[in-house]
N, C-alpha and C positions, 0 to 999 in steps of 0.2 A: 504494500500500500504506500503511495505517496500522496502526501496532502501538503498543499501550499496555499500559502493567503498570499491576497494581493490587497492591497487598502483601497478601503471604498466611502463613502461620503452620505453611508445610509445610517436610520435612526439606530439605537443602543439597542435596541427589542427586536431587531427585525436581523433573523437566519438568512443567510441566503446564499447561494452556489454554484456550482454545477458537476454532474458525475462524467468522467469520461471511461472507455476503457485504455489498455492498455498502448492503443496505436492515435491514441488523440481524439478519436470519435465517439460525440455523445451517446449515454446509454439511458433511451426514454424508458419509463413506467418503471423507474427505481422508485422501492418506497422505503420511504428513510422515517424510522418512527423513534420514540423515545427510548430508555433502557426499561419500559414497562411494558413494551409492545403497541404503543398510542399510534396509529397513525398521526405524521406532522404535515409531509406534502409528498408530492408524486411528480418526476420528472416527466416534462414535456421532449418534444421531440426532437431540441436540442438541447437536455439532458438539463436545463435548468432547473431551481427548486428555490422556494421560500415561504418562511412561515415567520409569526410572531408570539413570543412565548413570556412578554413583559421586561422588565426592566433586569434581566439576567446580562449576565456579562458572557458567562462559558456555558455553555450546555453539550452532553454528550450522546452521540445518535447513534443508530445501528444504521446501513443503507445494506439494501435487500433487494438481487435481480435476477431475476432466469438464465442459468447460467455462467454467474460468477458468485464467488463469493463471499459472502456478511462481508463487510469491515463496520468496524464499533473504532469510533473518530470523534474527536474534540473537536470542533467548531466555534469562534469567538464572535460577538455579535460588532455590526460595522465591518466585517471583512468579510470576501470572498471566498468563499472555500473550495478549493480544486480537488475532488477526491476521484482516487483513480482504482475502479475494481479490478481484480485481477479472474481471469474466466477458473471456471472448476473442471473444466474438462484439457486442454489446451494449454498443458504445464509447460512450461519452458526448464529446460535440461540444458546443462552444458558441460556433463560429464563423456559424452562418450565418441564427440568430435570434439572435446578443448574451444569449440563456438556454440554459442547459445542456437535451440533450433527447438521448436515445437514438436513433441513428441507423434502429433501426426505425420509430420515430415523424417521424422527419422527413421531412417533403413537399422537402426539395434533398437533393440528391446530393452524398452528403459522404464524402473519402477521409481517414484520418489513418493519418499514420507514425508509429509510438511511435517511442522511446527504442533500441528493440532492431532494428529494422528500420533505421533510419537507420544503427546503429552498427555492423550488418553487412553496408551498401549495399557493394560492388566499389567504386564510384567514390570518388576524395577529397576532392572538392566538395558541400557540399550540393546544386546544383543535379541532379549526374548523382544524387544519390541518390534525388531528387522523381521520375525518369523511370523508377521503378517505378509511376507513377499515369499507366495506359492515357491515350490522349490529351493528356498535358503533354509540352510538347515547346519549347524554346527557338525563337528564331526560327529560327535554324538548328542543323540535327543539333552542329556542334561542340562540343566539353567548353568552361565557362566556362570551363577555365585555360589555353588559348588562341588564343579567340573576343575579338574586340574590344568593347568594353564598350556598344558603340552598335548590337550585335544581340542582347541579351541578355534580348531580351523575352518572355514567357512566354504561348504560345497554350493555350488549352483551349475544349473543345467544338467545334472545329475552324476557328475563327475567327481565326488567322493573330495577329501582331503583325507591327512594323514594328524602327524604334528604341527606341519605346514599347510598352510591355507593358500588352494588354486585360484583365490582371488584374493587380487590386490587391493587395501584402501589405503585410502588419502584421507587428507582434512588441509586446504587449502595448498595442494599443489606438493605435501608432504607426505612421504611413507608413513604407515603407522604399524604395517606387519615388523614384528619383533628381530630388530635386526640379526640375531645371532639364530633363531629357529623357525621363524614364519609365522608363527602362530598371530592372534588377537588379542592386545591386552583392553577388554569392553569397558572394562572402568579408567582407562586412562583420561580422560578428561571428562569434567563436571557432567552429569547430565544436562541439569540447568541452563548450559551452554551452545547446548546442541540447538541446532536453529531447523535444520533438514539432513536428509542421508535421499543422494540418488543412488540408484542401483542399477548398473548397468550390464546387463547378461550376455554371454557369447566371450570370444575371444578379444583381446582390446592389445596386445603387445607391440602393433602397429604404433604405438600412440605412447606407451607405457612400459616396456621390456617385459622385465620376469614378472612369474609369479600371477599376469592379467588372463589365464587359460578359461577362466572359468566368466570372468568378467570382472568390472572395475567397483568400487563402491566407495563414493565419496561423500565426507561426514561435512557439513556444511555448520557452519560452527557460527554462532551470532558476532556480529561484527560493531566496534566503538562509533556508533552513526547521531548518537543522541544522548540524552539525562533521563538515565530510567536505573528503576534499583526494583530487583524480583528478590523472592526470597520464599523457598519452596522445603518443607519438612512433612515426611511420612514414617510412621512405625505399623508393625501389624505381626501377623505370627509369626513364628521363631526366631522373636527377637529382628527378624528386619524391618532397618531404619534403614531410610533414606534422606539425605541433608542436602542444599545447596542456595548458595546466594551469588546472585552475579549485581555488578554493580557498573553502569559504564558513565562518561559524560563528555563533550565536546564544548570545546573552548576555539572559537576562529578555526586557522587550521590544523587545530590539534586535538585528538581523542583519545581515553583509556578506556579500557576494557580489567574488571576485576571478576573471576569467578576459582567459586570455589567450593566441594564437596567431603560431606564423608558416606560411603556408601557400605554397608557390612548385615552379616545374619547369623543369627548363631546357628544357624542350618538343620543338618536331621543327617540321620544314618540311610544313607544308599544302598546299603546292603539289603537283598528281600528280607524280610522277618525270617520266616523258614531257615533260613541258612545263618543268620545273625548269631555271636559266638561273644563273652564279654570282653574281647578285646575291639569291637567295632563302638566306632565315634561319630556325630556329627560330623560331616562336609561344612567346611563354613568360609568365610572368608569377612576381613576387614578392609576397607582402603579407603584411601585419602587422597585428594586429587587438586589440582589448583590450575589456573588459566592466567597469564596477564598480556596483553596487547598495547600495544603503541602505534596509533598511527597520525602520517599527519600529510594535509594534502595537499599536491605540488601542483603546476601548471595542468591546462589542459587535464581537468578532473583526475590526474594522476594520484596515485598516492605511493608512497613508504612507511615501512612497518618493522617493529622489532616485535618479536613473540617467543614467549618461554611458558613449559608445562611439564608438573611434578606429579606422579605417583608414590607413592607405597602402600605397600599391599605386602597382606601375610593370610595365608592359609592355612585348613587344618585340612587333613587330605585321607579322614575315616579310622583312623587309630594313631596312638599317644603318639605315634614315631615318625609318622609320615606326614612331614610337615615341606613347605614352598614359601618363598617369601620374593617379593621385586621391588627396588628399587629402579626409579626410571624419571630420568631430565632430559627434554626436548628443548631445542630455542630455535629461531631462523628467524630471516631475516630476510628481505624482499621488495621489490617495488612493482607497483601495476601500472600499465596506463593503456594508451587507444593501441597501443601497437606492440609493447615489449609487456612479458612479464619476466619476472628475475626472484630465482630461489637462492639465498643459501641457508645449509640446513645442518645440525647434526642432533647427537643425542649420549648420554653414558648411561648406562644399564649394570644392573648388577645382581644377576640373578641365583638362588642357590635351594637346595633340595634336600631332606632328609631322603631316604630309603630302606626299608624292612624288608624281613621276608616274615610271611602268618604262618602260623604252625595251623596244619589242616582242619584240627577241632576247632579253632580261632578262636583260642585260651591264651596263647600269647602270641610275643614276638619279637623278632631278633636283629635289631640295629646293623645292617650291613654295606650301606654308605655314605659318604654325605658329599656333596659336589656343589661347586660355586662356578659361575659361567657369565664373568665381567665381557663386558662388549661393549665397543665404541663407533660411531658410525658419522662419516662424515657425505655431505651431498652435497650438487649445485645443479642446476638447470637456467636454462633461457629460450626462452619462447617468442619467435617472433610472427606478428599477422599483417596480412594486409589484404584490402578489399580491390576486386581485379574487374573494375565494371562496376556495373549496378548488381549481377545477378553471380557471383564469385568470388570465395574469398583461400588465400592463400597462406597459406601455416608452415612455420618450418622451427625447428628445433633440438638443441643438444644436453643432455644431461651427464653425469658422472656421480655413483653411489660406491661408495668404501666403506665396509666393516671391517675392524681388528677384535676378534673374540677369541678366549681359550677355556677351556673345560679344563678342571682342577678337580678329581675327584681321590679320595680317602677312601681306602677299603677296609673295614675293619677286622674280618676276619684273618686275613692275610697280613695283615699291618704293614701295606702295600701305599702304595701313590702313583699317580698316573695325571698328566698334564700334556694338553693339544693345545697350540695354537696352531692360529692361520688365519689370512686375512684372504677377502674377498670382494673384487674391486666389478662393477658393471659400468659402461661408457657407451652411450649411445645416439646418433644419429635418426632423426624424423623429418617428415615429411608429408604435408597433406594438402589436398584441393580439394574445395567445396563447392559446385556450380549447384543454381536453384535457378533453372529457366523454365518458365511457364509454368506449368505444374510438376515437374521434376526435380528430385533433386538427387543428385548424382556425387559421389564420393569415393576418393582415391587416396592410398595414404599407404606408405611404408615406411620399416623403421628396420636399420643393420644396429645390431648389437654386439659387443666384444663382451663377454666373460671371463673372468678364469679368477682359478683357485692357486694359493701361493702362496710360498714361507710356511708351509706344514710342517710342523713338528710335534714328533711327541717323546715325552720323558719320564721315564718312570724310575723306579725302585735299583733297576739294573742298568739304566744307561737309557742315551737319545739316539734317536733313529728319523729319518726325513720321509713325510709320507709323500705319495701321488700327486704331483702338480698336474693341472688341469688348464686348456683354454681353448674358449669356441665364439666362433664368430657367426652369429644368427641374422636370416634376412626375414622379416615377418611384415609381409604386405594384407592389405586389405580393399576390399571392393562394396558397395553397397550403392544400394538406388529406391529410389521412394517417388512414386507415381500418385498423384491426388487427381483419382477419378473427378470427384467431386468436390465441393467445399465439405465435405463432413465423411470422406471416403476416399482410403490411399491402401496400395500395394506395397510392401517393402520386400527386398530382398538384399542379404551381405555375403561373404567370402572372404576368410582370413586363415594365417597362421598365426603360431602364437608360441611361446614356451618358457618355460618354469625352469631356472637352473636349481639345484640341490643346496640345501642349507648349511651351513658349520653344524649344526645339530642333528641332521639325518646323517652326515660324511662322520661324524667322530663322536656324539656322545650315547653312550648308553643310558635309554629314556624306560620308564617304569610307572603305569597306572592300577594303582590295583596290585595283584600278583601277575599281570602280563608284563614281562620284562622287552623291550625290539632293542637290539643290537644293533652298532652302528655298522656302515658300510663306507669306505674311502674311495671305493672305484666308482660310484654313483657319476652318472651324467645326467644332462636335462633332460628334459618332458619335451617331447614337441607336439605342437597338436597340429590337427587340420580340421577347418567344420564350415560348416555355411548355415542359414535359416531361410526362409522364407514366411510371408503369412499377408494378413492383412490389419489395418484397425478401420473403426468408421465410431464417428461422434454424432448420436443423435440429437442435435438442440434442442430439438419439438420434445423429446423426451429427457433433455438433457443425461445424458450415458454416453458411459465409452464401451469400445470392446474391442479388445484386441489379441489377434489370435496366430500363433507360428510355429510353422515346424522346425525342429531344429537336431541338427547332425553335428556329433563331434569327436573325430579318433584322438585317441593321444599316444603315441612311439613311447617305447619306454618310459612307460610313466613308474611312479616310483611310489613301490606299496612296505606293507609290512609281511611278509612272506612268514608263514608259518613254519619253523624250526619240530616241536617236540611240545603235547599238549598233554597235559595230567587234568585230574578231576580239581585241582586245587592250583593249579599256576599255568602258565601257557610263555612260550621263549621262541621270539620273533627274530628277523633278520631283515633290515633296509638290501630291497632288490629293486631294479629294473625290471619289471614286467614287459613281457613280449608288445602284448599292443591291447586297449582298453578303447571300448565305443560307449558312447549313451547318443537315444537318437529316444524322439519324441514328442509332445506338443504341448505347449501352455498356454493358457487360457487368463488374461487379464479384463477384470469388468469393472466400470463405477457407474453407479448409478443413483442419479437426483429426482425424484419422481414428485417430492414436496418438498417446500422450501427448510420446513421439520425433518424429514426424513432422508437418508442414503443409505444406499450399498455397496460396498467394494469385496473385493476378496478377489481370487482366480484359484485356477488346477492346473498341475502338471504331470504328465503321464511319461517318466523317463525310464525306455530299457537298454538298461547300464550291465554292461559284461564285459568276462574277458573274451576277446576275438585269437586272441595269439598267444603262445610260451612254449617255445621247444622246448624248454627245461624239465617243463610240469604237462605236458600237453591236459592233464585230468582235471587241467584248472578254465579250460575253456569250457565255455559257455554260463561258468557262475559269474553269480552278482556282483558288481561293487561293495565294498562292504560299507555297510553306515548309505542307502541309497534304498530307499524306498519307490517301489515303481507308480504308485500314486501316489499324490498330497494334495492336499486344498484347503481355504482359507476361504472365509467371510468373516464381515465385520458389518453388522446394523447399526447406525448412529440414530440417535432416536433426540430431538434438541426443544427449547421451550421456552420463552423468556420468562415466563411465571417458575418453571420447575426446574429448569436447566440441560443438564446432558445426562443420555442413560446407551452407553455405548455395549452392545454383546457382539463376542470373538468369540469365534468356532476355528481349532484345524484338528483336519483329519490327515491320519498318515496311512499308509498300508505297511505291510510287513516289511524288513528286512534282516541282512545279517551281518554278524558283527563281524566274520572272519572274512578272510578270503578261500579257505575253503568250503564256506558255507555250510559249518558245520552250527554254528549255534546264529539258531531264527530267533529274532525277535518279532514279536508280535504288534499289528497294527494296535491303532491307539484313535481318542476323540477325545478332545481336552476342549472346555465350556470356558470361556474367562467373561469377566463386566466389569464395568469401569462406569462410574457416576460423579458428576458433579453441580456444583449450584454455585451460582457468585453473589454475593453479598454486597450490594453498594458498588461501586469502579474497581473500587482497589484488591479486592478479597474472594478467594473464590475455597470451598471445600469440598474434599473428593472422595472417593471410595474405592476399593478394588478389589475383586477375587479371582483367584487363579486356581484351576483346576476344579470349580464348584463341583462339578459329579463325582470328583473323587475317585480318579481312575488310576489303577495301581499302571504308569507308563513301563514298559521295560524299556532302559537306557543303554545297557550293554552290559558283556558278559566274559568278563576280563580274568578266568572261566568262569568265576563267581556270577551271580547276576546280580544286579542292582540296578535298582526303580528311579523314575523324577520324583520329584515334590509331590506333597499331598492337596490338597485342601487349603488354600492358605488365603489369609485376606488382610487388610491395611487401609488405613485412611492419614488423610495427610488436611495441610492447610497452604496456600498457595498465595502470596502478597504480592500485589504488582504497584507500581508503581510509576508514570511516567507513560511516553506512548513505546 
């Protein structure tokens, strides 16, 4: 929403306006009522409006139109007010060409969560809030708030993760996958802070390098544009509290940004009942989290920025002994304007792990490692644009990312030691054209990338030894085209490569969930993929609804699993392999729909059959599952809205079966999890809310590490919400 006054020469009582939308053009028969639901006036057919409401000075309105939507705006009397709605069908994305472009025009498949959708997700992690986006799904069903930080990978398209997650995010042009193992740290910054997350599905490495196989997803983080102070607190079962206050304000051309969280739970035992033994603990976790920004703005609407962001977090990981803890500093630094943008970026981490082994009855158990795994990560990129005509715009770009990380682990029964470094540098070259002529829009883009892996060494107890140096030079091009039949109806279709090189943490540390132990692998190479999609969307205005629908194909070469070693009733002993070759091909389904100004629906399904196609090794492993890959899922969400009563939001997703291994030996069973979310505002400033997750109460199975162990129960929370400011 932008709102601008312009000074006018009318009485102190008298409102008055006009609405446009987002390209300048008036939007007639907006009806703009009080914060009690009063009608006040109704835009005429060049989006004018006025009313009088006595000798007030500010009064604050809701405006209401078919097809865009609410903004709730301060208006002052004697001035103009320019209010500009933004449509509800017709999101503007700039995640998945690096150029803003209307998701009907776009040849990828792109989800975003506003502002309002996140802040009435059930869950109190961002992560559970994302898994309103049909096929995103953590590597395993668990809530990050007490899943171990080394399965927190993020699958989409039905393409599975590991430790490492096959899609990459950002938050303003910066990596946030965990530089030394891939993974997702979800409570790294405030929630409070989050403003949107797009999601961009399919291959993206054209644009992005590693790690983009599965697709992109960028955390859009609230920006220092004005003087407002929120302040948001929830508690509710086992102990989870959720905290955050952000604070920003602008001075000429200068602006700060302050935010900051505590987010923790005192959890529950993961373990089924049946099987529970008294050495089994609550899963839980605490953390702490901070935001600060600086910006300030240069010619030609430019700006420059400095930015820094703290975690810490400590976990408890199901018994006395198995314990995780991270520390984690982000800062960078940047300027944006009409033509350049410019990153510099790094971070220090310091991550470290208890490890046990359960004795089978799980009566007790026996301290057998502990590993610390510091990582340092340095970045830069530069981005430059330029418009080639009226109907084309040209993009070209170079980045460089460097990690120096080492695994330091202690073995106690041996009274042993063992220490990896290596550093791992990525450098890469893009390129991209964007034509939109007449109803097309047509898109080109390719990106060579260097790799390699370097200075490996390990040291133990008996001496140093030099591991496997590595380096590959990746060419990953991309094709896409978007046809609008009509104003409210387009064809899309893309064509990419893409690939995921191997982490420091799959190549050298030995990782441990549960009693399943994966051993590391040092001969590990990238992932390559290759996929295309096809499908359509169309926006019914008369009905206001989207729908959008595509098939989509993607191999991946040597992708990189956890191969099954030696399985007992009580522990299980992996090995990081290259798998011969892995497909998922399938179709998803994205819908919204506005049918009353009160009421919407969204949600979608996706139908992905994800297998091995290849492995001369094992050939017995062809034609199973991806493991952690359910071949149906789907999602809706009913928003149900009132000015009298407020909001009463119900989440539904279904999953269908799948399984945890790779040899498809242990099924986990499909699942239907009910969540709601409620709220009411009080006055401008004040709103309160409610939540529950899991209402029916459905025992999920999560994974079976051989043991089995369940999601959350039953759980609920209510918070109190202060805003402040626009």
């Amino acid at each position: 929403m932008v709102l601008l006054f312009f000074c006018s020469l009318t009485k102190a009582q008298v409102f008055s306006g006009s609405i446009v939308n987002p390209e300048d053009q008036p939007v007639s028969d907006a009806v703009v009522t009080d914060m009690q639901g009063t009608a006040l006036a109704v835009t005429g057919k060049q989006g004018g409006f006025s009313f009088s409401l006595g000798p007030q000075s500010q009064v604050r309105v809701q405006v209401k139109a078919p097809g865009y939507e609410t903004e709730t705006v301060s208006i002052r009397a004697g001035s103009v007010a320019k209010i500009v709605l933004m449509r509800q069908i017709e999101q503007i994305v700039v995640t998945a060409y690096r150029t803003p472009m209307e998701t009907l025009d776009s040849p990828a498949s792109e989800r975003v969560l506003d502002q309002q959708q996140l802040r009435e997700g059930a869950a109190p992690g961002l992560a559970g809030k994302l898994r309103q986006v049909p096929g995103l799904e953590l590597f395993r069903r668990s809530s990050e708030l007490v899943a171990n930080p080394t399965s927190q990978g993020i699958s989409l398209r039905g393409l599975g993760s590991t430790a490492a997650s096959r899609t990459l995010v950002l938050s303003n042009d910066v990596p946030l996958n965990d530089p030394y193992g891939g993974w997702i740290h979800w409570e790294e910054l405030p929630e409070i802070a989050v403003h949107s997350v797009e999601v961009v599905r399919g291959g993206a490495s054209d644009l992005y390098g590693s790690s983009a196989i599965g697709g992109v997803m960028d955390v859009v983080t609230e920006r220092p544009r004005q003087d407002m102070f929120s302040l948001s607190t929830s508690y509710g079962s086992e102990g989870t509290a959720d905290h955050g206050a952000l604070a920003s304000a602008k001075r000429g051309p200068w602006a700060a940004l302050v935010a900051a969280g505590m987010i923790g739970t005192d959890g529950y035992i993961l373990v089924a009942p049946a099987l529970r033994g008294p050495i089994d603990r609550p899963s839980n976790v605490h953390v702490q989290n901070g935001l600060i920004e600086i910006e300030r703005t240069v010619a030609d609407n430019g700006t420059v920025f400095l930015r820094g962001s703290g975690m810490n977090e400590a976990r408890d990981n199901g018994t006395p002994l198995q314990k995780n803890g991270t520390r984690l500093w982000r800062y960078s630094a940047g300027a944006d304007t009409q033509r350049w943008t410019l990153r510099f970026y790094g971070s220090t981490e310091h991550y470290r792990q208890t490890f046990s082994s359960v004795h089978p009855d799980r009566m007790s158990e026996t301290l057998t490692r502990y590993a610390e795994d510091p990582a340092d990560e340095l970045g830069a990129s530069l981005r430059w644009r330029q418009p080639a005509g009226s109907s084309a715009i040209l993009m070209a770009g170079a980045d460089t990312h460097d990690v120096r990380a080492s695994d330091n682990e202690l073995t106690f029964a041996s009274r042993s030691f063992q220490s990896t470094t290596a550093r791992q540098r990525q450098t890469g070259l893009y390129g991209e054209a964007l034509a939109t002529p007449a109803n097309w829009t047509l898109s080109a883009s390719a990106r060579v990338d260097h790799f390699s892996n370097f200075d490996a060494m390990q040291w133990t107890s008996s001496g140093g030894a030099s591991l496997p140096s590595f380096d590959e030079t990746v060419l990953n091009p991309r094709l896409g085209i978007s046809w609008r039949i009509t104003p409210g109806l387009a064809l899309h279709a893309l064509a990419f490569r893409a690939y995921r090189a191997p982490t420091e943490n799959e190549l050298y540390r030995t990782g441990q969930v549960g009693q399943q132990t994966t051993l590391p692998n040092p001969n590990l190479r990238s992932e390559r993929a290759t996929g295309w999609e096809a499908g359509l969307q169309t926006n019914l205005q008369h009905w206001n609804s989207m729908l959008r629908v595509s098939y989509f194909w993607t191999q991946v070469n040597r992708p990189i699993t956890a191969l099954t070693l030696q399985v007992t009733s009580v522990s299980a002993l992996l090995r990081r392999e290259n798998l011969g070759q892995i497909e998922s091909r399938g179709v998803s389904v994205d819908y919204e729909l506005h049918p009353l100004h009160w009421a919407s629906l969204t949600g979608g399904y996706q139908y992905a059959d994800a297998t091995v196609t290849r492995f001369d090794q094992q050939p017995q492993l062809i034609g199973k599952w991806i493991p952690q890959v359910a071949r149906n899922m789907a999602t809706a969400q009913l928003r149900l809205t009132s000015i009298h009563l407020g909001v009463l939001s119900f989440q539904g997703r279904i999953s269908g079966r799948q399984f945890d291994d790779d040899a498809n030996r242990y099924l986990l069973h499909g699942y239907f999890r009910f969540d709601m979310y409620a709220s009411h505002e009080f006055g401008h400033h004040m709103a309160v809310f409610a939540a529950g997750e899991n209402l029916l109460d459905r025992s999920i199975e999560v994974g079976k590490t051989p043991v089995l162990t369940l999601a959350a129960p039953r759980t609920a929370r209510a918070g109190l919400l202060l805003r402040f400011g626009e």
